[in-house]
C-alpha positions in Angstrom: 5.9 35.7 34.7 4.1 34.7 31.2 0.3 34.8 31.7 -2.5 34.0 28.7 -4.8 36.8 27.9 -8.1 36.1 27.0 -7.3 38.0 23.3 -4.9 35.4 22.7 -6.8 32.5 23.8 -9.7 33.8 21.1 -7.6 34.3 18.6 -5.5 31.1 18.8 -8.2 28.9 19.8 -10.6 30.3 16.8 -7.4 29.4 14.6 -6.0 26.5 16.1 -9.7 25.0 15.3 -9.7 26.1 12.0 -5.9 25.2 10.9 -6.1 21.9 12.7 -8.8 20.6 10.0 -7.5 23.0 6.8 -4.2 21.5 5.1 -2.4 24.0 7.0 -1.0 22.9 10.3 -2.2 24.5 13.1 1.3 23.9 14.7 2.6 25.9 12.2 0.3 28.7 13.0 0.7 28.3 16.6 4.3 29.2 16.4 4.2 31.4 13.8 1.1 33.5 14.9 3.1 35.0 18.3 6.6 35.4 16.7 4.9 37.5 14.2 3.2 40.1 16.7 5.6 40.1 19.1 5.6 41.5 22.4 4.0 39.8 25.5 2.4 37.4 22.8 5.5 36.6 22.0 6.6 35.6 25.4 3.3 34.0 26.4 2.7 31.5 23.9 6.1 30.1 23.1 5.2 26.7 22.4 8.9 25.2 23.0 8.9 26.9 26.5 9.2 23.8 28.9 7.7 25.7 31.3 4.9 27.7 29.9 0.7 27.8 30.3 0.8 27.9 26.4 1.2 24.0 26.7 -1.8 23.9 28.6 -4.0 25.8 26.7 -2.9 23.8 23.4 -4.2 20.7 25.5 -7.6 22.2 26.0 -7.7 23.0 22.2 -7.3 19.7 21.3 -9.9 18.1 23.0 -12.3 20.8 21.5 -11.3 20.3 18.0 -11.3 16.5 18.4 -14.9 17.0 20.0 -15.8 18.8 16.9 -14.4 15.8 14.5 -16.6 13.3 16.6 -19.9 15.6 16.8 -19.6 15.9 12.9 -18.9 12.3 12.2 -20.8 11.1 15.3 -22.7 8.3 13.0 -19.7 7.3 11.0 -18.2 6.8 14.4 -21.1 4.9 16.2 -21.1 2.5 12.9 -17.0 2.1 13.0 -16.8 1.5 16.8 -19.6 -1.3 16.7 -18.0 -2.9 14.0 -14.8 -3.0 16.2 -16.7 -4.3 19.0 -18.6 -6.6 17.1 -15.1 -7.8 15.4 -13.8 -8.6 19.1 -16.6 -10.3 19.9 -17.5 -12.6 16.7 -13.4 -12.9 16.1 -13.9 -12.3 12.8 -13.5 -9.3 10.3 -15.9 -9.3 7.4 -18.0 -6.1 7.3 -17.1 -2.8 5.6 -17.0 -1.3 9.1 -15.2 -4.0 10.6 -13.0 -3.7 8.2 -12.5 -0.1 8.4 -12.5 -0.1 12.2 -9.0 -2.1 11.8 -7.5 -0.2 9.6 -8.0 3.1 11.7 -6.3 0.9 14.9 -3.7 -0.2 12.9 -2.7 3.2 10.5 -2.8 5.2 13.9 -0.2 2.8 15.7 2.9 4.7 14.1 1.8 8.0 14.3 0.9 7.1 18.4 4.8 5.0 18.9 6.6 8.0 17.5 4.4 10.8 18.7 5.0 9.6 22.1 8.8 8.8 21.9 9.6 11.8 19.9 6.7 15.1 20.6 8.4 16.7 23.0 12.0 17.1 21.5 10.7 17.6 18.1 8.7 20.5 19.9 11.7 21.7 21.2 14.0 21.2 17.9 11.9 22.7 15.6 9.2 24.1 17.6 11.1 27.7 16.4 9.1 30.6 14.6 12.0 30.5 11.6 11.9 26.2 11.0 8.4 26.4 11.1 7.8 29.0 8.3 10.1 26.9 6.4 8.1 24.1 6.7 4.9 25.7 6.3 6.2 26.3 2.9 7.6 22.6 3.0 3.6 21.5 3.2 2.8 24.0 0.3 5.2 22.2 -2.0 3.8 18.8 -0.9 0.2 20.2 -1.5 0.9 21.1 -4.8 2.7 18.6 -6.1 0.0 16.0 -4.5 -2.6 17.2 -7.0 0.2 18.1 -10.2 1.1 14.9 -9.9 -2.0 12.2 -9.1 -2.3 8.8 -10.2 -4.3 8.3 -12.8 -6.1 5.4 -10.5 -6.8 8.5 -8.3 -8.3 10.8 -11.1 -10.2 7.4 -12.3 -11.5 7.2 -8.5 -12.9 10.5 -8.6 -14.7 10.0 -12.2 -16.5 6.9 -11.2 -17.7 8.8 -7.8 -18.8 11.9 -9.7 -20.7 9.7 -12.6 -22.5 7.2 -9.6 -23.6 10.7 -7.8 -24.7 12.1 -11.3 -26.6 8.8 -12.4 -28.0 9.1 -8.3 -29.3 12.4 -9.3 -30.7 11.7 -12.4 -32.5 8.4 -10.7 -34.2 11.0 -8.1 -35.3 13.5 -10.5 -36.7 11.2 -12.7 -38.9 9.4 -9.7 -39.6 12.9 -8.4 -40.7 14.1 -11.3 -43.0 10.7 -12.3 -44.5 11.3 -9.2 -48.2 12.6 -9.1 -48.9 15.7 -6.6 -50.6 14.4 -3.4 -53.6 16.0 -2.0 -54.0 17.2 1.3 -52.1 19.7 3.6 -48.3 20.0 2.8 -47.4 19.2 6.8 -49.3 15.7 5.8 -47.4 15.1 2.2 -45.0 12.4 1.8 -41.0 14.3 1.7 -39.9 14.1 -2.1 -37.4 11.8 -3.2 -35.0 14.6 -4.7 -35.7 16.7 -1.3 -34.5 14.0 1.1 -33.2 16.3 3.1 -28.9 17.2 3.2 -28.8 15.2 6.2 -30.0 11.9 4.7 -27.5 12.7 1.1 -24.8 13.2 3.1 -25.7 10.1 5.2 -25.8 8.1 1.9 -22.3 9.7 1.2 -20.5 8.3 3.9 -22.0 5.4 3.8 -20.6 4.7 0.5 -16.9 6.4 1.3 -17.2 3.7 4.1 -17.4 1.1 1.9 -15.2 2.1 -0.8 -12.3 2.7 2.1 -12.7 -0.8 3.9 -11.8 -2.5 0.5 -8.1 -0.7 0.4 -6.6 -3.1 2.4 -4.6 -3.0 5.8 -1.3 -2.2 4.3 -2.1 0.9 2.6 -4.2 1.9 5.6 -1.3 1.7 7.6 0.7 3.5 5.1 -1.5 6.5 4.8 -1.7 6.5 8.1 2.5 6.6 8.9 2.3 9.9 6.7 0.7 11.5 9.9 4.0 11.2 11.5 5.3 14.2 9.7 3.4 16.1 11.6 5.5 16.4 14.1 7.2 19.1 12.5 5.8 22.7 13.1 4.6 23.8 9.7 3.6 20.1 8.2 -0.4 19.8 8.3 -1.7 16.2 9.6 -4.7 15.9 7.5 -2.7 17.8 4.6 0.2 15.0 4.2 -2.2 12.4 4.8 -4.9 13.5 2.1 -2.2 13.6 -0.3 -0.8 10.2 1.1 -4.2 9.1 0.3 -4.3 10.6 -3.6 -0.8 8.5 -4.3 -2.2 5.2 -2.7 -4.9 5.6 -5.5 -7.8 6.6 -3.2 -10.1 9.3 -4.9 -9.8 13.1 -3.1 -13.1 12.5 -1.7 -12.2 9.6 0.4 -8.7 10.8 0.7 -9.9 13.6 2.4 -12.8 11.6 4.8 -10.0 9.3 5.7 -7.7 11.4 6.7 -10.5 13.4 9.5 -11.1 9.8 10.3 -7.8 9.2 11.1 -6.7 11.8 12.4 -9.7 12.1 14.9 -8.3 9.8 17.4 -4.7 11.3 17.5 -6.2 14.7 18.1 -8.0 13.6 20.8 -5.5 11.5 22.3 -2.5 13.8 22.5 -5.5 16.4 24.3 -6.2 13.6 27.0 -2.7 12.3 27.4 -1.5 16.1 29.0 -4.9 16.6 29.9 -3.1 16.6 33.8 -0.7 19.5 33.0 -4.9 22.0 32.7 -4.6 21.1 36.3 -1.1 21.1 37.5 0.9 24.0 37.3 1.1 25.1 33.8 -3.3 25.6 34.2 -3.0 28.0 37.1 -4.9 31.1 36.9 -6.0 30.6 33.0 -9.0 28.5 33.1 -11.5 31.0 32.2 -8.6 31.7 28.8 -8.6 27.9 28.1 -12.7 28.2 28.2 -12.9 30.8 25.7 -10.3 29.4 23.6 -11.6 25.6 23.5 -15.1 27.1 22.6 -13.6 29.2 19.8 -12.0 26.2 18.7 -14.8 23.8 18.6 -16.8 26.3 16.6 -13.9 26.8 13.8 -13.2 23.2 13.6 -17.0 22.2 13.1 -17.0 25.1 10.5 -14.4 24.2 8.9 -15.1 20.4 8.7 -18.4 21.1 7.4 -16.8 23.4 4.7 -13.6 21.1 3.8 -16.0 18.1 3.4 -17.9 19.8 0.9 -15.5 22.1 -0.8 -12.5 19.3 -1.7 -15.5 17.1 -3.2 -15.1 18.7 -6.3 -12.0 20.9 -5.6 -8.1 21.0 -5.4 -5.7 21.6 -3.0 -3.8 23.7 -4.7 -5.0 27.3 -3.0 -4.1 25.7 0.5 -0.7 24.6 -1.0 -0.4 28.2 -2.5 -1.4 29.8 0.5 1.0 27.5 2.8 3.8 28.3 0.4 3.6 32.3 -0.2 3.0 32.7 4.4 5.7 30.1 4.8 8.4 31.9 2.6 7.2 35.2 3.4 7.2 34.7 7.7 11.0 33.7 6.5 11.8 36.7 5.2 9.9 38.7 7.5 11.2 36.9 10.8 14.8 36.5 9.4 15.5 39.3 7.4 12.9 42.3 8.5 12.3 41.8 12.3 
């Protein structure tokens, strides 16, 4: 009978967090990750087994990496559900995060109608170590050829962001620097302008994405948001098709990228509480402490790598995650059909 060690459950949950957020599909890496060692992980975590704790343990993971995607944008969300709320209850939508709020509802009702109609037999149909190496190399190409080939409204997008955060900069400086020392203790001094602390820039940030994302309108909200749909095949990252979903819909990369996490944050965490009943039926039996370890481990990659991506793809590409997606996916081909 297939168990779930706790070695596996560290090392998938640490990379199921990680891959879930990179442009990388963690599906992908989920299949491919056993097939290529072999043996009893092999057998263990075979994620089109109908009948194995693997499916289980993949449940737990999502809810920890969507808990990670809420803790980081915990005040993007607290602003984008009271504008929902607020919409419902004034019947009208006319605030940026009003505004936002119904595009995330409405770009995440495609991905939800499909995902439930069609998971488990995509699973099944391509959920195979060989398919998914192929499209793992699939998402490379579209990686690639999402930055070789942006529209110039999306290259424009990006200018006007980096000259407004430049000009920002400037502005601080120059009122920092105007600024006459203060006497007194430093525990007592007034907090400099240009030392406002990352918190509070990064606060400003998303503020500003916010805005600059509720004037796109609902149809290419939705559209970006169908793109998510291709997930479904093992090898195809969520966030990856959807960033680059974004970049051809004219959005900058920045704001591609944050809506993306945005939207992808409540699929995540509803296909985790949809099967949440299979960590206590069956399939959970004797692996709890594994699905522990695992959904810690995964939390902690996917708030690493959240913090990381949102940074990073600021001010660059995606073309070593497509690189890196295409040289694993071609090579696990060779290697799985040719070599093993």
């Amino acid at each position: 009978m297939s168990h779930l060690t706790y070695l596996e459950a560290a090392v998938v949950g640490l990379v199921q967090g990680v891959s879930e957020l990179f442009p990388v599909s963690s599906l992908g890496h989920n299949v491919l990750i056993p097939a290529l060692i072999g043996g009893s992980w092999e057998a263990d975590l075979n994620v089109s087994k109908a009948e194995s704790p693997y499916l289980a343990f993949i449940v737990g993971l999502h809810v920890a990496t969507a808990l990670a995607l809420l803790v980081y944008f915990r005040r993007d969300w607290v602003r984008i559900i009271g504008g929902f709320l607020s919409s419902i209850r004034e019947r009208r939508v006319e605030t940026a995060d009003q505004r936002l709020a119904w595009m995330i509802v409405l770009a995440t009702i495609p991905v939800g109608l499909v995902g439930l109609i069609a998971e488990h037999p995509f699973r099944v149909l391509f959920g195979k170590p060989i398919v998914a190496g192929v499209f793992l190399a699939i998402n490379g190409v579209i990686l690639i050829a999402g930055e070789r080939f942006r529209r110039p409204d999306s290259l424009k997008a990006d200018k006007r962001i980096a000259a407004s955060r430049e000009a920002e900069l400037v502005m601080a400086g120059g009122q920092a620097g105007a600024r006459p020392p203060t006497p007194g203790p430093a525990h007592a001094r007034p907090r400099a302008a240009s030392s406002g602390g990352v918190g509070q820039s990064e606060e400003a940030a998303a503020v500003a994405s916010d805005r600059r994302l509720s004037t796109m309108g609902y149809g290419r909200a939705i559209v970006i948001g169908s793109a998510q749909i291709l997930a479904l095949f093992a090898g195809i990252s969520r966030d990856g098709v959807t960033m680059v979903t974004g970049m051809r819909r004219g959005l900058s990369r920045e704001d591609a990228v944050r809506f993306a996490f945005l939207l992808s944050t409540p699929v995540i965490f509803a296909a985790g509480v949809l099967k949440i009943p299979d960590l206590f039926g069956p399939l959970g039996q004797g692996i709890g402490g594994p699905i522990l370890l695992g959904s810690i481990l995964s939390f902690i990659g996917a708030y690493a790598a959240i913090r990381f991506l949102v940074r990073y793809l600021r001010t660059n590409t995606l073309y070593p995650f497509g690189i890196y997606c295409l040289v694993a996916g071609l090579a696990c081909v060779v290697y799985l059909g040719f070599v093993k």
